[in-house]
C-alpha positions in Angstrom: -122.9 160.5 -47.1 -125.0 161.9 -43.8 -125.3 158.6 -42.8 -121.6 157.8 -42.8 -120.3 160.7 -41.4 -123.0 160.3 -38.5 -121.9 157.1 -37.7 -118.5 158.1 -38.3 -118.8 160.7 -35.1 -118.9 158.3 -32.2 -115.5 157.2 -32.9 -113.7 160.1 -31.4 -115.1 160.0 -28.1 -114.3 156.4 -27.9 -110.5 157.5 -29.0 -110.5 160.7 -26.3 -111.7 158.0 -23.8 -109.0 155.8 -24.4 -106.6 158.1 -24.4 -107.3 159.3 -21.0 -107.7 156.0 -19.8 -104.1 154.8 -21.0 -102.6 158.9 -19.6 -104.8 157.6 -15.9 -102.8 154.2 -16.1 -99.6 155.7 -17.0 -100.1 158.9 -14.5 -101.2 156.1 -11.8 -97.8 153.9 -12.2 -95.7 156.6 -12.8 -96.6 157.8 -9.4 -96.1 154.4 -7.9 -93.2 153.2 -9.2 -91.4 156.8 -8.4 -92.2 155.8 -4.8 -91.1 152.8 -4.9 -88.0 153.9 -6.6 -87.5 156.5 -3.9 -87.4 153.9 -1.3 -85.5 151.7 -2.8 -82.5 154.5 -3.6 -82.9 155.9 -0.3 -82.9 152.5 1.7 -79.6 151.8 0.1 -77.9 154.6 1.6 -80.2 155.5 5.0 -82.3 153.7 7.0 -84.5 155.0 10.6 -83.0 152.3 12.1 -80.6 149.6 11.6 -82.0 146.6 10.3 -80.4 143.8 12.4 -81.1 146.0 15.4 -83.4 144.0 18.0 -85.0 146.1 20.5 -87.5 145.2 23.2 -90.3 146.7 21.7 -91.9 143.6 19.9 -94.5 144.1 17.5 -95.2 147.3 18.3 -97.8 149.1 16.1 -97.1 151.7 13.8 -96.0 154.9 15.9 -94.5 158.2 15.4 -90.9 156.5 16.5 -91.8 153.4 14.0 -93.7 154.4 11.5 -94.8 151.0 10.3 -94.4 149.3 13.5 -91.6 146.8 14.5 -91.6 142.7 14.3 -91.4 139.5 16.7 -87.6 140.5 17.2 -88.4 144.1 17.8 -86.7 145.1 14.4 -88.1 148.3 12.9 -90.1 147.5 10.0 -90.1 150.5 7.9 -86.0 149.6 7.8 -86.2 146.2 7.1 -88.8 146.9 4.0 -86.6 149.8 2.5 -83.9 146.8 2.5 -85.9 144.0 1.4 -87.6 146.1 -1.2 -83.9 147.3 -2.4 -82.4 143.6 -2.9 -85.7 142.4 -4.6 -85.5 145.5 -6.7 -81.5 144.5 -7.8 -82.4 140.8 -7.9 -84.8 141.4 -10.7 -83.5 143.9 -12.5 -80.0 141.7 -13.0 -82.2 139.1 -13.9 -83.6 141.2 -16.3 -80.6 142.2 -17.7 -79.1 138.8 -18.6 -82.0 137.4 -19.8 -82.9 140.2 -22.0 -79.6 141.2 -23.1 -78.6 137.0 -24.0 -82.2 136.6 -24.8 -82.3 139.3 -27.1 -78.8 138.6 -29.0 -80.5 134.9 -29.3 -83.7 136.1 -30.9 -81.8 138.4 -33.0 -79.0 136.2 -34.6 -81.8 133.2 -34.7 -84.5 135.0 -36.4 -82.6 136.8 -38.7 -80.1 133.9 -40.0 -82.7 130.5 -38.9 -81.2 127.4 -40.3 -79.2 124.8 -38.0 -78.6 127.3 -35.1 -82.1 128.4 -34.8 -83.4 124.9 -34.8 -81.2 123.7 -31.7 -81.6 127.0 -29.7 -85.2 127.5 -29.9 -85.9 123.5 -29.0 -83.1 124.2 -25.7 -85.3 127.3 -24.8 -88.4 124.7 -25.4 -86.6 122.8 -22.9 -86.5 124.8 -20.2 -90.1 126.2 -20.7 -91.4 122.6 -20.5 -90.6 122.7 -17.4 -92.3 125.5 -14.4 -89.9 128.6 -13.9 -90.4 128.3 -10.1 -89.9 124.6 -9.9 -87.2 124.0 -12.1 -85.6 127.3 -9.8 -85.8 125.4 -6.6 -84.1 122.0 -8.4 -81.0 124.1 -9.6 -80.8 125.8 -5.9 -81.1 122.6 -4.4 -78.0 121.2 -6.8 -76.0 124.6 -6.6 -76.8 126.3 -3.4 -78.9 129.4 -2.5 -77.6 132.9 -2.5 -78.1 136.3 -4.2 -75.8 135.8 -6.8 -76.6 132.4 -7.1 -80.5 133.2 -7.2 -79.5 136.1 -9.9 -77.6 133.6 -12.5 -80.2 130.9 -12.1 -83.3 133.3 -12.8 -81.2 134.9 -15.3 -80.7 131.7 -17.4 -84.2 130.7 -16.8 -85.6 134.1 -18.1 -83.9 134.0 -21.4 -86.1 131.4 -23.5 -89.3 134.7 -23.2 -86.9 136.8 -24.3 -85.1 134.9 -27.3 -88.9 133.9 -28.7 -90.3 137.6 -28.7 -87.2 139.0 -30.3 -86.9 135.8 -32.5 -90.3 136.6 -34.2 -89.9 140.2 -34.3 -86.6 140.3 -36.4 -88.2 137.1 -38.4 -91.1 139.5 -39.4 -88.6 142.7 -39.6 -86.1 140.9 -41.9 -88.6 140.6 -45.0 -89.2 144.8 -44.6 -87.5 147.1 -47.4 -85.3 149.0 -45.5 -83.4 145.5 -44.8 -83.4 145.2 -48.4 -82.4 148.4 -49.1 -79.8 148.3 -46.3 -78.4 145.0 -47.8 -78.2 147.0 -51.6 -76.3 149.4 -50.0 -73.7 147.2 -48.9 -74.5 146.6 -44.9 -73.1 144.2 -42.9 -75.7 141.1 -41.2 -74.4 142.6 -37.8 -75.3 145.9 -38.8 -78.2 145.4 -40.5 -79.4 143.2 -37.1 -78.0 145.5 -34.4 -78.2 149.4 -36.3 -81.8 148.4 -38.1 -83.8 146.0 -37.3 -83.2 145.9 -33.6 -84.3 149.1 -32.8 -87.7 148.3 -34.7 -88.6 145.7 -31.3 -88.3 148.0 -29.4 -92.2 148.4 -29.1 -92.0 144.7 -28.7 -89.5 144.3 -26.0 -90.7 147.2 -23.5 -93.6 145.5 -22.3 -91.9 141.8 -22.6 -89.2 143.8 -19.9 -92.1 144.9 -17.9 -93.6 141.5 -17.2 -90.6 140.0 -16.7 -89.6 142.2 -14.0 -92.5 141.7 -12.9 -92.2 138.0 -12.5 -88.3 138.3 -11.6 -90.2 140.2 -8.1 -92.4 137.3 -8.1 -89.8 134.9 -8.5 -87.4 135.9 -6.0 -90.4 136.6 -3.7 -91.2 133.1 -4.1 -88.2 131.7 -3.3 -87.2 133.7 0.0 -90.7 132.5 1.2 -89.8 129.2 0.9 -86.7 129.8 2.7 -84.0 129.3 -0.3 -83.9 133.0 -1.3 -81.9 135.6 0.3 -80.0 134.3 3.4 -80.6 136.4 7.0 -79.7 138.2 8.5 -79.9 140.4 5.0 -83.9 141.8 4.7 -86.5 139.7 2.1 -89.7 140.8 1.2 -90.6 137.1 0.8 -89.0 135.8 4.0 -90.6 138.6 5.8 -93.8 137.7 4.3 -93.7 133.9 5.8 -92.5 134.8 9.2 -95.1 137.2 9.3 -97.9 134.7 8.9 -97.6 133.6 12.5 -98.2 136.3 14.0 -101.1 137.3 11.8 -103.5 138.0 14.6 -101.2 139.8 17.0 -99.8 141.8 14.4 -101.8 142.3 11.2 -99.5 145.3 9.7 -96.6 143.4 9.8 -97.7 141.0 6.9 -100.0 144.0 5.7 -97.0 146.1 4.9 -94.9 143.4 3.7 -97.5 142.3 1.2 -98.4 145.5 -0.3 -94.8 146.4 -1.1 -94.4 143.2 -3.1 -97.9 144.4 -4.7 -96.6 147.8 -5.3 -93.5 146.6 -7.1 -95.0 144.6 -9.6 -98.5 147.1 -9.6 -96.5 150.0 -10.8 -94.9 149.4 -14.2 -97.9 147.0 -14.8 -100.1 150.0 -14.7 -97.4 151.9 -17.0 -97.0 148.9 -19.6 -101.1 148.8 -19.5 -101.0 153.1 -20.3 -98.5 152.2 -23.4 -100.7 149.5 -25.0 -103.3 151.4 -24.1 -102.1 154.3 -26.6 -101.3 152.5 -29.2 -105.0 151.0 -29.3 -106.3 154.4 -29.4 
């Protein structure tokens, strides 16, 4: 009995360890992604300088009258990164919301009822995973056009297949659970049961599939306006800024610096928060 309880002991320094490893990650992209956030709300309502505004300053280095310097136009940078950040911020987080919102009304209805439906739905969504997000992007902007909106409904369609799986195998495992049972004894609707019960039961599930996603949504549209099909000028990219700042990497290292590590701070700080929350439930 010693001999178990002794070797039962080192298990809650491992648990205390874990835990403030997962409150570190959760403390570290809490703080980031509130600044981030803060930029983004305040850069859709103020800006130090107008970001179309050329001025003969040309890649000037980060001063007190620009705090992150200005670009080969002269433009203030600090300005035309609190706009960029903002529209890659919407972008995603619209593509987020239709493919998570269509994804997760797929998985749902799919999971729960299978048969025929689930069958053609789930070999559509293994259709468009077949093929790479980003490439398969660039063919439908080529076809349709490029554009915000255009960009949204195209990542948006593309991002529901993650969505509809995760969800799909949730509910399929939730479905056999008693409280369905019960639920269906006591006279509930499938809808009810789907939507009132067992949806709220993925929600463990979905949090950190809405993380990533966002995540690659940044990526994505990031991708995109460095290739040049993204967001049209003279409106602010992250990614457009990023390849026009290549050129000039030697004369003016902070203006793909910055750029860079705003894109990395976007996606860093609910990565860090999604790590803290698996990082709980572990310990």
């Amino acid at each position: 009995m010693l001999l178990m309880l002794g070797a039962m002991r080192p298990d809650k320094p491992r648990k205390t360890v874990s835990r403030q490893k997962a409150n570190g990650f959760l403390i570290a992209g809490g703080i980031i992604t509130a600044l981030m956030a803060a930029l983004v709300a305040v850069g859709w309502f103020w800006t130090p300088y107008p970001t179309t505004a050329m001025s003969r300053d040309k890649f000037l280095s980060p001063c007190v009258s620009h705090l992150l310097g200005t670009d080969n136009l002269g433009r203030d940078l600090l300005s035309r990164i609190m706009e960029g950040a903002g529209s890659t911020f919407l972008i995603a987080l619209c593509v987020v919301l239709i493919g998570g919102i269509v994804g997760t009304v797929i998985g749902c209805l799919t999971g729960y009822f299978g048969g025929v439906a689930d069958a053609v739905l789930m070999r559509v969504c293994d259709a468009i995973t077949a093929f790479p997000s980003i490439l398969l992007a660039l063919v439908l902007i080529a076809v349709f056009g490029s554009g915000k909106y255009r960009i949204i409904l195209i990542l948006g369609i593309l991002f529901i297949p993650s969505f509809a799986r995760v969800v799909r195998g949730e509910v399929a495992k939730q479905r056999t659970q008693n409280y369905v049972a019960s639920a269906k004894l006591m006279g509930a609707s499938d809808f009810r049961i789907i939507f009132l019960h067992i949806l709220p039961n993925t929600f463990q599930v979905l949090f950190p599939i809405l993380t990533i996603g966002f995540n690659n949504a940044v990526l994505a549209e990031a991708s995109m306006s460095y290739l040049g099909i993204g967001v049209r000028p003279p409106d602010a990219s992250l990614g457009r800024m990023l390849s026009e700042s290549q050129t000039y990497l030697a004369r003016a290292p902070w203006y793909a610096l910055c750029t860079g590590l705003a894109i990395v701070l976007m996606i860093l700080g609910l990565s860090l928060i999604s790590e803290g929350i698996q990082q709980r439930r572990r310990a």
